[in-house]
C-alpha positions in Angstrom: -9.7 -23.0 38.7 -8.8 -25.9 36.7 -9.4 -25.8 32.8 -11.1 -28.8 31.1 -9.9 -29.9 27.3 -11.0 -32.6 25.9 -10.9 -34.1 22.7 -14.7 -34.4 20.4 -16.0 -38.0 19.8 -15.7 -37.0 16.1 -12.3 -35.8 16.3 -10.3 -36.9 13.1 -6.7 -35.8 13.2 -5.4 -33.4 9.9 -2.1 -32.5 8.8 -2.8 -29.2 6.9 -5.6 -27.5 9.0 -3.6 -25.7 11.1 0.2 -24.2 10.3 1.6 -22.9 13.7 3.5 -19.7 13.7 5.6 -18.4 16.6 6.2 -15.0 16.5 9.0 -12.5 18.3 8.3 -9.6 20.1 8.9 -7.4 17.3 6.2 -9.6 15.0 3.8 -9.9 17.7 3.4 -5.5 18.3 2.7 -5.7 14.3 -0.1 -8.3 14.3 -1.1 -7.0 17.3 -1.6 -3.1 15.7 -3.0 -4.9 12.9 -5.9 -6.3 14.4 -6.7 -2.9 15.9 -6.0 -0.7 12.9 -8.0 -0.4 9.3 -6.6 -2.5 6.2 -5.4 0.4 4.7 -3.5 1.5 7.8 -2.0 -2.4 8.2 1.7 -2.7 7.6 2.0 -5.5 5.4 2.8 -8.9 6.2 3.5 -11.2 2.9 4.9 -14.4 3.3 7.0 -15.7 0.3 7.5 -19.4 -0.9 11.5 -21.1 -1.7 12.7 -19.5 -4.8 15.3 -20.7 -7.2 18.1 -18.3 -8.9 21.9 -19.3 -10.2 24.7 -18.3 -8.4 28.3 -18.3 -9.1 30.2 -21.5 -9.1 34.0 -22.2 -7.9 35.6 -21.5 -11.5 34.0 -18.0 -11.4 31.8 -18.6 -14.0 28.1 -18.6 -13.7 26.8 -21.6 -13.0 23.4 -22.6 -14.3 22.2 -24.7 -11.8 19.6 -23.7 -9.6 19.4 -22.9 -6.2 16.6 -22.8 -3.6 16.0 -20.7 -1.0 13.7 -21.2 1.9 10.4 -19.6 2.7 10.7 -15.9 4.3 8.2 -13.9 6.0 8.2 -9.4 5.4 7.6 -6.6 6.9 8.2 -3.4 5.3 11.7 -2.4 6.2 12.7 -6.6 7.3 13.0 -9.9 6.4 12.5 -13.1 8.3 13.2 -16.9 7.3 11.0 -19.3 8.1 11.7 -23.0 9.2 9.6 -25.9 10.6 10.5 -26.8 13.9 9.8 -30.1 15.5 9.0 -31.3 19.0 8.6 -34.1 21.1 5.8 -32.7 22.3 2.0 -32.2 21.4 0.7 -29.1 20.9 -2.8 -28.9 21.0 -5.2 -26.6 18.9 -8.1 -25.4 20.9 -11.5 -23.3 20.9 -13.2 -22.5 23.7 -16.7 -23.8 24.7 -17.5 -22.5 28.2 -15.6 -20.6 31.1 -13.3 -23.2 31.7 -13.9 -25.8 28.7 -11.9 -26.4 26.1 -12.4 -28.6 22.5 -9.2 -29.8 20.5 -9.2 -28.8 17.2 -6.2 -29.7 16.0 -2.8 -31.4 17.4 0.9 -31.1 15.4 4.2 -31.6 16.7 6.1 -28.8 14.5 6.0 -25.4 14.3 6.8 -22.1 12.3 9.5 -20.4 13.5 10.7 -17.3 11.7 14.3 -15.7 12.5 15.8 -12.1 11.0 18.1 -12.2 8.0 18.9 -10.4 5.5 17.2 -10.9 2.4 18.7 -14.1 1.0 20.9 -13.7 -2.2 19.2 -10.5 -3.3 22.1 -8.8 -4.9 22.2 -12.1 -7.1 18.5 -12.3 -7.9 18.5 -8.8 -8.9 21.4 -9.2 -11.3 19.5 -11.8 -13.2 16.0 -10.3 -13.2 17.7 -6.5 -14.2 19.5 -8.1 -17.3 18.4 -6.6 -20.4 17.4 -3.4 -18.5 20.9 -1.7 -18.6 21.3 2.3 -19.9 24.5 2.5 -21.4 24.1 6.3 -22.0 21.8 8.9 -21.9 20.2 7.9 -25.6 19.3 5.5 -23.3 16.3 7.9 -22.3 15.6 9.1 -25.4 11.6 9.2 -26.0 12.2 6.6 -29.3 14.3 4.5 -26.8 11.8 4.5 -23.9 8.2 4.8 -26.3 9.1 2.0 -28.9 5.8 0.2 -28.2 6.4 -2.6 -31.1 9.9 -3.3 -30.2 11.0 -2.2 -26.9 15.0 -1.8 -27.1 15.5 -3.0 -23.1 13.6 -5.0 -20.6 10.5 -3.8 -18.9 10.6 -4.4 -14.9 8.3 -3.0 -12.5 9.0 -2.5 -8.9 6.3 -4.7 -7.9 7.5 -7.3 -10.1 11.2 -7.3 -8.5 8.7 -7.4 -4.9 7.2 -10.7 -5.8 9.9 -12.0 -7.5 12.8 -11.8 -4.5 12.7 -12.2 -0.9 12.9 -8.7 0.4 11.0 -6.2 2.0 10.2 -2.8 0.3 12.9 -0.7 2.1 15.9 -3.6 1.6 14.4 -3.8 -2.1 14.9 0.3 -2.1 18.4 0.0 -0.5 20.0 -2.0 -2.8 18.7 -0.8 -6.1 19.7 2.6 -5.0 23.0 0.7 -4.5 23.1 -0.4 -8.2 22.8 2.4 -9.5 19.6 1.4 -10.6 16.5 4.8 -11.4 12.7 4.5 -12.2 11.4 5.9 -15.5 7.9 6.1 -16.4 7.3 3.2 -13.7 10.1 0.8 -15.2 13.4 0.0 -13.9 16.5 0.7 -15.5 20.1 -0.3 -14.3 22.7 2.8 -14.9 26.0 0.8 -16.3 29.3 1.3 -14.1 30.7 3.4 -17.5 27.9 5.6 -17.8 27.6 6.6 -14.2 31.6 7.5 -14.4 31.0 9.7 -17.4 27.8 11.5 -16.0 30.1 12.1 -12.7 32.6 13.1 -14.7 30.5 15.7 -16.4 29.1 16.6 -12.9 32.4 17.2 -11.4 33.5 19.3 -14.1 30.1 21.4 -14.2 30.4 22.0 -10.7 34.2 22.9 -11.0 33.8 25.3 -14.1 30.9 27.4 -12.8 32.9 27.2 -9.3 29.9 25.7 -7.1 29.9 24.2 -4.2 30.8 20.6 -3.8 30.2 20.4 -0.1 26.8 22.3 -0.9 25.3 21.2 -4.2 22.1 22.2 -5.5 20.5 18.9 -6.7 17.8 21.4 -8.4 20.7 23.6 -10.2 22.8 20.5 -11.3 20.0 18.9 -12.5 19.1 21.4 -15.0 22.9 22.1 -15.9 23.2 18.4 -17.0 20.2 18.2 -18.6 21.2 20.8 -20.9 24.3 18.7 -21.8 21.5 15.9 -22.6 21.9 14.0 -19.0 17.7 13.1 -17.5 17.4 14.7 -14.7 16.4 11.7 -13.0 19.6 9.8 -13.3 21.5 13.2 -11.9 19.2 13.5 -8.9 19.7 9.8 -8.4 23.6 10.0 -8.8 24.0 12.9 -6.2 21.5 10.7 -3.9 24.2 8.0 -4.3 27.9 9.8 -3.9 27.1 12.2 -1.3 27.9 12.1 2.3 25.0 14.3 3.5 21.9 16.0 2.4 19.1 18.1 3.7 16.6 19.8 2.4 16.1 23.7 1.8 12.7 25.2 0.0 12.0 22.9 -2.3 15.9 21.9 -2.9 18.2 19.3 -1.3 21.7 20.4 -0.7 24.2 17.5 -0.8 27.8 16.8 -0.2 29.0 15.5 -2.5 31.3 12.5 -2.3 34.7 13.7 -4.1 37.3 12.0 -1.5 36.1 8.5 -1.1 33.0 7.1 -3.3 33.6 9.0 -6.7 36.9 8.3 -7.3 36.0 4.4 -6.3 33.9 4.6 -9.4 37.4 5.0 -11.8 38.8 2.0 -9.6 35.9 0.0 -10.4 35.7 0.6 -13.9 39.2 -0.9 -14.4 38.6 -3.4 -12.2 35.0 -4.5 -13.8 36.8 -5.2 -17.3 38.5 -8.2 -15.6 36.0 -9.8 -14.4 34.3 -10.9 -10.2 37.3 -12.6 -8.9 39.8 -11.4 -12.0 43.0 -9.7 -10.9 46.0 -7.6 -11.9 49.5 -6.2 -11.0 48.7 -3.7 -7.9 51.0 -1.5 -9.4 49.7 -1.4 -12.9 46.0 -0.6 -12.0 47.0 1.6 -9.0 49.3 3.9 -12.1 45.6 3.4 -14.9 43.5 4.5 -12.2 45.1 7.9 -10.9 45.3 8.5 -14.8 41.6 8.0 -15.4 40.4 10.5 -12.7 39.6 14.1 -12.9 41.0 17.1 -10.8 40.7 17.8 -7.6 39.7 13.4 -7.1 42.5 11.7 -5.9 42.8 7.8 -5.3 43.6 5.8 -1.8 43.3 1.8 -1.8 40.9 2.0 1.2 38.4 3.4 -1.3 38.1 0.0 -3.0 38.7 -1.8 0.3 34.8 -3.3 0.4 35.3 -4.5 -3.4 38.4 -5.9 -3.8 41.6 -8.1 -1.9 45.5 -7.4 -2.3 47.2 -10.6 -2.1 50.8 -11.8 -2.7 51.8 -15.3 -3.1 55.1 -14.3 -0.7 57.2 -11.7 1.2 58.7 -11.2 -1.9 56.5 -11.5 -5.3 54.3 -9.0 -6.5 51.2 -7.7 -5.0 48.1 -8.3 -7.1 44.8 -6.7 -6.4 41.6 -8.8 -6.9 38.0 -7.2 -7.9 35.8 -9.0 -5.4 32.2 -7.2 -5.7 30.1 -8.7 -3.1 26.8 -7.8 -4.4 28.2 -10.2 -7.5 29.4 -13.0 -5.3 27.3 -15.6 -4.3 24.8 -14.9 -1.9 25.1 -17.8 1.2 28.2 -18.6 3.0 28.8 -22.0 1.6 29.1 -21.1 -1.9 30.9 -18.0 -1.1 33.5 -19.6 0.7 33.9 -22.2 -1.7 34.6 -19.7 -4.6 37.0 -18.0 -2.1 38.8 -21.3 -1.4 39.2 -22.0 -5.1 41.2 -19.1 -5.6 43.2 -19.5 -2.3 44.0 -22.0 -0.3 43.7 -20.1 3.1 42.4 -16.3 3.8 43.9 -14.0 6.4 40.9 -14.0 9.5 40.4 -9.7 8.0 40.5 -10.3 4.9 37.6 -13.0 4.8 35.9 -11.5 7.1 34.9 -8.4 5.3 34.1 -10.9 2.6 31.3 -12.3 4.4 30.6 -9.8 6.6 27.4 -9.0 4.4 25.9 -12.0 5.0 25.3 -11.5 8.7 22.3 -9.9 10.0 23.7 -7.3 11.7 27.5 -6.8 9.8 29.5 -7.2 13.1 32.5 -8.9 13.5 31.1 -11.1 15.9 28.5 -12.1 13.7 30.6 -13.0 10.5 33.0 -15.1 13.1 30.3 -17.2 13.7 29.7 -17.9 10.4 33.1 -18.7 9.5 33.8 -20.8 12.6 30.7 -22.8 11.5 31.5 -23.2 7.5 35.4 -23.0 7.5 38.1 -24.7 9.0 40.0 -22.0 11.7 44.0 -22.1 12.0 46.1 -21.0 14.3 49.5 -20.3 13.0 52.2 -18.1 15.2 49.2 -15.9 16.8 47.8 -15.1 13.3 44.5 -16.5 12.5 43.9 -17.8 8.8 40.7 -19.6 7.4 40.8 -22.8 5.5 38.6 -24.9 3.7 36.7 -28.0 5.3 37.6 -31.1 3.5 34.1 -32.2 2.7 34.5 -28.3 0.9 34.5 -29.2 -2.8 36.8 -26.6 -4.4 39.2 -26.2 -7.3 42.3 -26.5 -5.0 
């Protein structure tokens, strides 16, 4: 049977009674368990506003412009960006009246659409709101460091103040400060500086060396207490073992970890080095590859491919000398356009791998297939003897 909707004689058309928002499967299961479940059992849905932050412009400087994101929608554990669509057609608003009688309430030709990314420019928005939190060492954590009501000697940030101040959800938030190196004290943030976790590693290793324990099975509880009788919190080992192990489980009360030595430790010495020049700074391969094997301890030892998500080896020909450049990407800018056009400012074209792996962080999903699409669409692809290089597009305002 045939529905009726028509429109009330005092219908008055309004442009901000209604927002429409079209939801995916995934959305629709969470507003759906929602409806059905108590608030305190709801996972949250929070909807955030464009933001502004600074990014980093072609010369590798900061720049102090602003830029503006768009409006994103969270979950928990994902992010969503939100953008009007519009159609040609009308979509009608209705409430129901009768069996088969319907009233307009409301008619719009656009709607909400949301889409998964990942959270836009976090990495950079967290540098910025984190300045002025950094521990350089552990009288970092000292009670007159961390107690000084009068004048505080660092920054106070709160969790929930990073949450409503970037567009992430909880568990990406989590993710990446765990990423920075970054540990909670007495509810504030604080961001563990790329020197100071080297030197409490360096401690660690040697502890675990000299009273001959176990790096494949480390006692986060032991280690904890041997550092902190060498003056290292307990809270920034536990974090550090979190953060350069390959495994962990738990065991009464304990977790056992692996811990890191062949890969993500000795990256640490590499980084070091490489941090003093500066995001997008470079130097003779062979000079920092001869610093760094001198700056680690026994048993590490250093391989390139440890460094190969930070940084690019280049030479200008078959012949000259290979440099290697410190490309951090939680330091570079944060959307493809402005990362590509600090890339093409310091090259003219970018071997298909090498790029990609550069912007492979941007994609939703990290696949190769995923970053090719992005570059296809922002860059301009070259085919030259079979071998695939990247270019600039010439409305692409660059250095070069």
């Amino acid at each position: 049977m045939a529905s009726k909707i028509y429109f009330a004689t005092d219908y008055a058309p309004s442009t901000d009674a209604f927002r429409l928002l079209e939801i995916p499967p995934d959305l629709e299961r969470l507003f759906v368990a929602a409806a059905s479940s108590s608030i305190d059992e709801q996972e949250p849905l929070v909807f955030r506003g464009p933001m502004t932050t600074t990014t980093l412009a072609s010369d590798s400087a900061p720049s102090s412009a602003p830029r503006e994101s768009g409006a994103t929608l969270h979950t928990s554990s994902a992010t969503y960006s939100v953008r009007e669509v519009n159609t040609s057609n009308t979509l009608l608003v209705c409430g129901k009246v009768a069996a088969d009688e319907w009233r307009v309430a409301h008619t719009t030709g656009n709607y909400m659409e949301p889409a998964p990314v990942p959270p836009p420019r976090l990495a950079e928005s967290l540098h910025s709101l984190l300045a002025g939190t950094e521990a350089e060492d552990d009288a970092a954590f000292s009670p007159a460091a961390s107690h000084s009501a009068t004048t505080p000697t660092w920054k106070r940030v709160t969790r929930a103040y990073l949450l409503d101040n970037v567009q992430a959800s909880p568990d990406e938030l989590d993710r990446e400060l765990a990423r920075m190196n970054a540990v909670s004290v007495d509810g504030y943030i604080r961001l563990l500086t790329l020197s100071y976790v080297r030197d409490v590693l360096t401690l660690l290793v040697a502890t675990a060396m000299a009273l001959e324990m176990d790096l494949d099975a480390l006692s986060c509880n032991a280690m904890a207490q041997q550092l902190v009788d060498d003056g290292v919190p307990a809270i920034v080992t536990s974090q550090l073992l979190y953060r350069y192990s390959t495994a962990s489980r738990p065991d009464h009360g304990d977790t056992v970890v692996t811990l890191a030595i062949a890969d993500q430790i000795p990256a640490v010495y590499g980084e070091c080095i490489l941090a003093r020049l500066g995001v997008c700074g470079s130097m003779l391969l062979s000079d920092f590859e001869r610093e760094w094997q001198a700056s680690v301890p026994e048993p590490l030892l250093c391989d390139l491919k440890h460094l190969e998500s930070m940084t690019v080896i280049h030479a200008s020909s078959p012949v000259a000398p290979r440099f290697i450049y410190y490309m951090p990407l939680g330091e570079l800018p944060g959307t493809v356009p402005e990362r590509l056009k600090v890339l093409f400012g310091l090259r003219d074209t970018w071997p298909r791998p090498d790029l990609l792996r550069l912007v492979r962080d941007l994609t939703l999903d990290g696949s190769d297939k995923a970053g090719d699409s992005l570059l296809v669409k922002h860059a301009r692809l070259i085919k030259t003897g079979g071998t695939v290089v990247f270019g600039p597009r010439p409305d692409m305002g660059t250095r070069r």
